[in-house]
C-alpha positions as CSV (number, residue, x, y, z in Angstrom):
1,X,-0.6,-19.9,39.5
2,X,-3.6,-19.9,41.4
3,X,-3.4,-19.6,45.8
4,X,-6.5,-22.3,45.9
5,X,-4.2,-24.5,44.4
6,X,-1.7,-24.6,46.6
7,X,-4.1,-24.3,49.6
8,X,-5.9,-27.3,48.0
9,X,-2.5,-29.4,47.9
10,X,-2.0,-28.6,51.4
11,X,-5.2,-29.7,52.0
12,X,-4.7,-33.3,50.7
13,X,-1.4,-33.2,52.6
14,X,-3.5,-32.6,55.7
15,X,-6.1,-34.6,55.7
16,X,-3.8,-37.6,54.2
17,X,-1.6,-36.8,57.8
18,X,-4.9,-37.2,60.1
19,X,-6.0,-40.3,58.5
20,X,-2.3,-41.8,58.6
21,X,-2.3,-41.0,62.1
22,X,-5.7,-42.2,63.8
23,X,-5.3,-45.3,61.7
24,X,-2.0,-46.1,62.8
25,X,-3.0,-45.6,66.3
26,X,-6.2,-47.8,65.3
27,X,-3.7,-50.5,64.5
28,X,-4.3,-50.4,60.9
29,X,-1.5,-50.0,58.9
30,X,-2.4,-51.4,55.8
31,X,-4.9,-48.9,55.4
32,X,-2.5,-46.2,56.7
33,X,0.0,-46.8,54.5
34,X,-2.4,-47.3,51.4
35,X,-3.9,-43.3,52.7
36,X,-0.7,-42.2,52.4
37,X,-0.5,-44.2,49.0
38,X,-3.3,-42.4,47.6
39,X,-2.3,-38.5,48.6
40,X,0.4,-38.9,47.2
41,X,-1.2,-40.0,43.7
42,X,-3.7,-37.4,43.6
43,X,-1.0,-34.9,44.4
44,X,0.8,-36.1,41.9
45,X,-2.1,-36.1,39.1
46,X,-2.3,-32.1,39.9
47,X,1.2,-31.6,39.9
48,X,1.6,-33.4,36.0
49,X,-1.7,-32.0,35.1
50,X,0.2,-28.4,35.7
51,X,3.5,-29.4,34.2
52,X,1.4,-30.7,30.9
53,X,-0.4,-27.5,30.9
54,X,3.1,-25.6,31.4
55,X,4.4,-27.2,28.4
56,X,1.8,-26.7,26.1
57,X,2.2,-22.8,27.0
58,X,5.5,-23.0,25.9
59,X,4.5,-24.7,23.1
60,X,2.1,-22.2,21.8
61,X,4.6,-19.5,22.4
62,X,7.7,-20.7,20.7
63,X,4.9,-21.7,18.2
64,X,4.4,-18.0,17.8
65,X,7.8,-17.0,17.0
């Protein structure tokens, strides 16, 4: 598992934070919310894209065997 990839989820994480909070404080939080929404989807994509890959590693090594 590569470091970028956890500095990159941590990136989302942050970013998804500021924009939460300067639109809440805008008064806007529809759009907040929907920020927040959408972090957490892309997260997720990365996350089950990894799991997918993890399980077609095991896969191909029982596979092996």
């Amino acid at each position: 598992m590569d470091i970028d990839l956890i500095f990159k989820i941590a990136g989302i994480g942050m970013v998804t934070a500021v924009l939460h909070t300067v639109l809440s404080k805008a008064g806007k939080e529809e759009y907040a919310y929907l920020t927040t929404l959408v972090g957490i989807i892309i997260v997720l994509g990365v996350v089950i894209n990894l799991v997918s890959k993890l399980f077609d590693n095991i896969k191909v090594l029982f596979r092996l065997y």
